[in-house]
N, C-alpha and C positions, 0 to 999 in steps of 0.2 A: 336293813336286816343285819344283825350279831349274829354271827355263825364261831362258836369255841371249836376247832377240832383240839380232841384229844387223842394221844398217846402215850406207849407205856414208853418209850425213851426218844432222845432226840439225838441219836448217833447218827452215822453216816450210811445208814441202811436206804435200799430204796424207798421205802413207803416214807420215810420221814424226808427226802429228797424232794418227793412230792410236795410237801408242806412247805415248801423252802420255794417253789416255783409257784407255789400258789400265793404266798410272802406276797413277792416279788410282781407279782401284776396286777396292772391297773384297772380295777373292779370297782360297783358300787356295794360290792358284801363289807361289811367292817369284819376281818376275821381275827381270831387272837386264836392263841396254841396254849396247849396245855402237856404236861408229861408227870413222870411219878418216879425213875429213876436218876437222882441226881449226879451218877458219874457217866452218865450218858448223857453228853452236854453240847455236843460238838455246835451243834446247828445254831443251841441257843444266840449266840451273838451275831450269827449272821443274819437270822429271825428279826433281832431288836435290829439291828442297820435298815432292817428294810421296812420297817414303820413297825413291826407287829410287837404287839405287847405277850410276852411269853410268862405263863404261869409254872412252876414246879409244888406239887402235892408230895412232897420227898415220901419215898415207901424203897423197903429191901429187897420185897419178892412180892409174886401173884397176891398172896392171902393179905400181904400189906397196903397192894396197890387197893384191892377191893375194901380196905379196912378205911381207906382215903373218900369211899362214895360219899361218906356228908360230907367231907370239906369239897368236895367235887360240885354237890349243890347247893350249897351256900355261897357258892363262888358265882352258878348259874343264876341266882337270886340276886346279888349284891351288884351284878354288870351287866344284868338286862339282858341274857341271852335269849335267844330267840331259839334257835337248834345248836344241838352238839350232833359233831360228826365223829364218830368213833374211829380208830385202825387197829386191827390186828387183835384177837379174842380178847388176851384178859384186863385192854382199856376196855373194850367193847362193853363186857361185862358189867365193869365201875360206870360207865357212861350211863346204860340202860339203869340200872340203882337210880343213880345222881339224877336222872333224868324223870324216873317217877317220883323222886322225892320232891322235885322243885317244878312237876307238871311243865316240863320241858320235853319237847320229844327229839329222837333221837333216830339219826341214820349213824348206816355202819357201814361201812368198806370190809371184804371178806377179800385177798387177798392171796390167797390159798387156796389149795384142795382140804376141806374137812376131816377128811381123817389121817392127813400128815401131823397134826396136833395132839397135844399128849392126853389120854383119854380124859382124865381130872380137868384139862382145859376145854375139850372140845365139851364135856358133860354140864360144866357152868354155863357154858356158850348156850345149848342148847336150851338150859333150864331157864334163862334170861331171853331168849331168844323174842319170846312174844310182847316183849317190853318195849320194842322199835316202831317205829314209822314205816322205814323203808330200808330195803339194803341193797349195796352198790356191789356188782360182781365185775372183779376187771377182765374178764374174760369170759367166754361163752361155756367155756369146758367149769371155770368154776362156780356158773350159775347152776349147770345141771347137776354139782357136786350138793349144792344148796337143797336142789330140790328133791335128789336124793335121803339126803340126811335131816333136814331140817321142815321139809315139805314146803307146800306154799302160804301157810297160814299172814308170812308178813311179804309184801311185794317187793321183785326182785328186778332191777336194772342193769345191765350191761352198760357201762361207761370205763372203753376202755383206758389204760394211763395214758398220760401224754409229758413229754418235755419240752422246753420253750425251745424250740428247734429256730426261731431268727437270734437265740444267742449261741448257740450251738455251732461251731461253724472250723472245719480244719486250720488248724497253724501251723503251716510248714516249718515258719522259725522256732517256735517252742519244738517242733519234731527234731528237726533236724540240732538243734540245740541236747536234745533227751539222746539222742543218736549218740552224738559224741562226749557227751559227760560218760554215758557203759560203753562208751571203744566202739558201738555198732559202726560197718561198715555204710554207707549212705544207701547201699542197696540190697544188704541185706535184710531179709521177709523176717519181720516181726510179728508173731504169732500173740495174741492178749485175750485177759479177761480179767473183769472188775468186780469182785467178789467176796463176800462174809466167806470166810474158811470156816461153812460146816458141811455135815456129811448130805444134802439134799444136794449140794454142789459136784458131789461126785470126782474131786479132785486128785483121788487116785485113778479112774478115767480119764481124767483130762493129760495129768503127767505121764501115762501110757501112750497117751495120741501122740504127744508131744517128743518120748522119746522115739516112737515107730516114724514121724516127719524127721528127725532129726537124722535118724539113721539113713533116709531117703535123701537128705536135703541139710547136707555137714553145717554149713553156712546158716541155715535160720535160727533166730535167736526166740526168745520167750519170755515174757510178764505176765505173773500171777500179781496186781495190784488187789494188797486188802488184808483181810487178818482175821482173826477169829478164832476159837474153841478149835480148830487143829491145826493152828499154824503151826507146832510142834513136829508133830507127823507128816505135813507137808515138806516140812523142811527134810525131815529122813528120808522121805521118798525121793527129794529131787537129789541126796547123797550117793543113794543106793543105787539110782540110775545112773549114775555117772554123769549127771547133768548142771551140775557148780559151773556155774560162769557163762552157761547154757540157755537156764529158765531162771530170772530175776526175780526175786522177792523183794519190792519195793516200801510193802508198807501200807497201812491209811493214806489216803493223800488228799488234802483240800481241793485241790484242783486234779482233774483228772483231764482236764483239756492237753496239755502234751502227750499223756498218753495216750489218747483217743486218737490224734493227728496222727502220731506215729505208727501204730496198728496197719499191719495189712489185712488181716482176719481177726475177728473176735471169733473165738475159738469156746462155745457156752456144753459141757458135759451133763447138766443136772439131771436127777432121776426123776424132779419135778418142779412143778414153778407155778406161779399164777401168771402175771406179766412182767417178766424182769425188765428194771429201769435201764440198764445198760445194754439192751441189744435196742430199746431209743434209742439215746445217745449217739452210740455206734451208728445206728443209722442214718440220723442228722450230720454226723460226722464223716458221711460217705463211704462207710466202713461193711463190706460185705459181711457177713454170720456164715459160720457152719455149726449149725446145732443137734442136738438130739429134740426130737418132735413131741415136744411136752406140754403141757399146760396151756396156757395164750399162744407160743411161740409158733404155732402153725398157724394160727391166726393171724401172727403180724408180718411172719416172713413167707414171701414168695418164693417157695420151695423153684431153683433155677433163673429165678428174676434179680431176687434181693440177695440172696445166700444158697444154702443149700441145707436141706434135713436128713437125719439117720435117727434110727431107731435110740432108742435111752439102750444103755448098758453094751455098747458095743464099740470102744476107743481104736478097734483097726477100722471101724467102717470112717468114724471121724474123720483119723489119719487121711483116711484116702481121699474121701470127698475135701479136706484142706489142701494135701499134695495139687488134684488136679485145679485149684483155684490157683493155689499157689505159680504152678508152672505156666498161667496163661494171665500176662498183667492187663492184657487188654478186657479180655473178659470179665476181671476184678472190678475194673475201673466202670465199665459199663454196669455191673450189678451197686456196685457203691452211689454212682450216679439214681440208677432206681429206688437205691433204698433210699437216699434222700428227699427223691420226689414222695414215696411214700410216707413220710416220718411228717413231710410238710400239711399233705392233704386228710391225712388221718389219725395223727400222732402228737399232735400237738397239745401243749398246755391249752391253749386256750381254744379249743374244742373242746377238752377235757372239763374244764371250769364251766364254759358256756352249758353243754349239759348237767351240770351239776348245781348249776348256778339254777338252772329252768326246775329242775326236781327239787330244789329247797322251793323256791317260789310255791311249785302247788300244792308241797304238803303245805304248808305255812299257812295258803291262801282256804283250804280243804279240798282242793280239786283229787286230791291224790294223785298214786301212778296208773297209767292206762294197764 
């Protein structure tokens, strides 16, 4: 079986992470990747390192990427594909094109809630909509989004994300190393989060939390690792609170395994999510969550087991439910401990892949989805 996934870029986003763990394990799918952004590249070579053969359709914007659907199928023509897996609306769009031009069918990964997208995209979305096979909702709150707005006309599956949680695994030395490159004291509580800087991340929530623990608790330090469309404004806010030398702005980072080891809390504000790849990680990495109760994230986290949840838009409830983690290390350590067992039994890539693996199979074969 040739499986293409396509996307609209291969930067260091979650969904395209995914594609990078999917790389990486050993399957009988042949998969190659596909993308339409060419300075959105990050992934590209660690893609090829890992057998897969990576295609770029170079396009500027939306109207370009979808201007790409016949080289999209002529591509699907020339290397025997069997199915394209779409991510993220406007590949999805190009995909569904490309894929009735070259009588390829095509799943899609929905990723989101529906109408956090710009109307113009979610409006393509929908007018394409019935051009699919089947679609993959990572979470249960974004299926009922689906069924909502798009009805049931194409079948929908929950298959939630996963990360390859047996490479996943704390590094004291990379910590402790990360410790003392920023002056951290060996014990002071490092507060994190691994994130695209835009406004669904809520990062003036988050730096509110940040400065109300800091006022609580002089000593604890902070990393915002990541970048993005307001890292500008980020960086004013962490001025205006008084918080230089307080909350760290690291950057992109290839590896984000020191940071994850080092972390006492991933500390996630967003107003909404599907399933963010980083409260995995975090969890594979024994890393408790205090989150706002959004999208999959009540789904994955054991609200008192694994972390802890508050409402979206309210960074003193945050605050407080991190203080009370923060001031109990045993507690920490027991819920970090749980999240792991959970990241193992339910979280994983290759859970992930296996159901994904079983649904390309029965459209393929005609069985469909139940």
């Amino acid at each position: 079986m040739r499986v293409l996934h396509l996307i609209k870029s291969l930067g260091l986003g979650g969904a395209e992470n995914l594609l990078l763990a999917t790389a990486r394990r050993d399957s009988p799918v042949d998969y190659s990747f596909a993308y339409f952004l060419p300075w959105k590249d990050a992934l590209v070579e660690p893609l090829r390192q890992a057998g897969a053969e990576v295609t770029c359709f170079p396009a500027k914007s939306a109207a370009g990427v979808l201007a790409r659907a016949p080289a999209v199928a002529r591509h699907l023509r020339r290397h025997g594909i069997d199915l394209v897996h779409a991510h993220l609306p406007v590949s999805g769009v190009a995909a569904r094109l490309a894929g009735r031009m070259a009588g390829v069918p095509v799943v899609y990964t929905e990723h989101n809630l529906m109408p956090r997208y710009h109307p113009l995209t979610r409006r393509a979305n929908l007018w394409t909509w019935g051009l699919q096979r089947a679609v993959v909702a990572v979470s249960a709150e974004v299926a009922a989004s689906i069924a909502v707005h798009a009805g049931d006309k194409v079948p929908v599956q929950v298959v939630a994300n996963g990360v390859p949680v047996d490479r996943l695994r704390r590094d004291p030395t990379a910590a402790a190393a990360l410790r003392t490159r920023l002056g951290f004291a060996a014990d002071a509580p490092l507060v994190g989060q691994v994130a695209v800087f835009r406004s669904q991340k809520r990062l003036d929530h988050w730096l509110t939390a940040a400065r109300k623990i800091h006022e609580r608790l002089p000593e604890c330090r902070f990393a915002l690792v990541g970048d993005g469309p307001l890292r500008d404004e980020v960086e004013r806010r962490v001025a205006a609170a008084g918080l230089d030398g307080v909350v760290h702005l690291p950057g992109l980072q290839a590896d984000v395994t020191p940071w994850l080891s080092a972390f006492d809390l991933l500390m996630i504000s967003s107003d909404f999510e599907g399933l963010p790849l980083v409260l995995l990680e975090a969890m594979a990495f024994e890393v408790p969550v205090v989150a706002t109760a959004v999208g999959g994230i009540p789904e994955t986290v054991a609200d008192g087991e694994t972390g802890r949840l508050v409402a979206p838009g309210d960074p003193a409830a945050l605050a407080t439910a991190a203080l009370e983690l923060l001031a109990d290390p045993v507690r920490r350590a027991a819920m970090g401990s749980a999240a792991r067992r959970r990241a193992e039994s339910e979280f994983s890539t290759d859970r992930m892949l296996t159901e994904l693996e079983d649904l390309y199979d029965r459209l393929l074969s005609g069985a469909g989805l139940p």
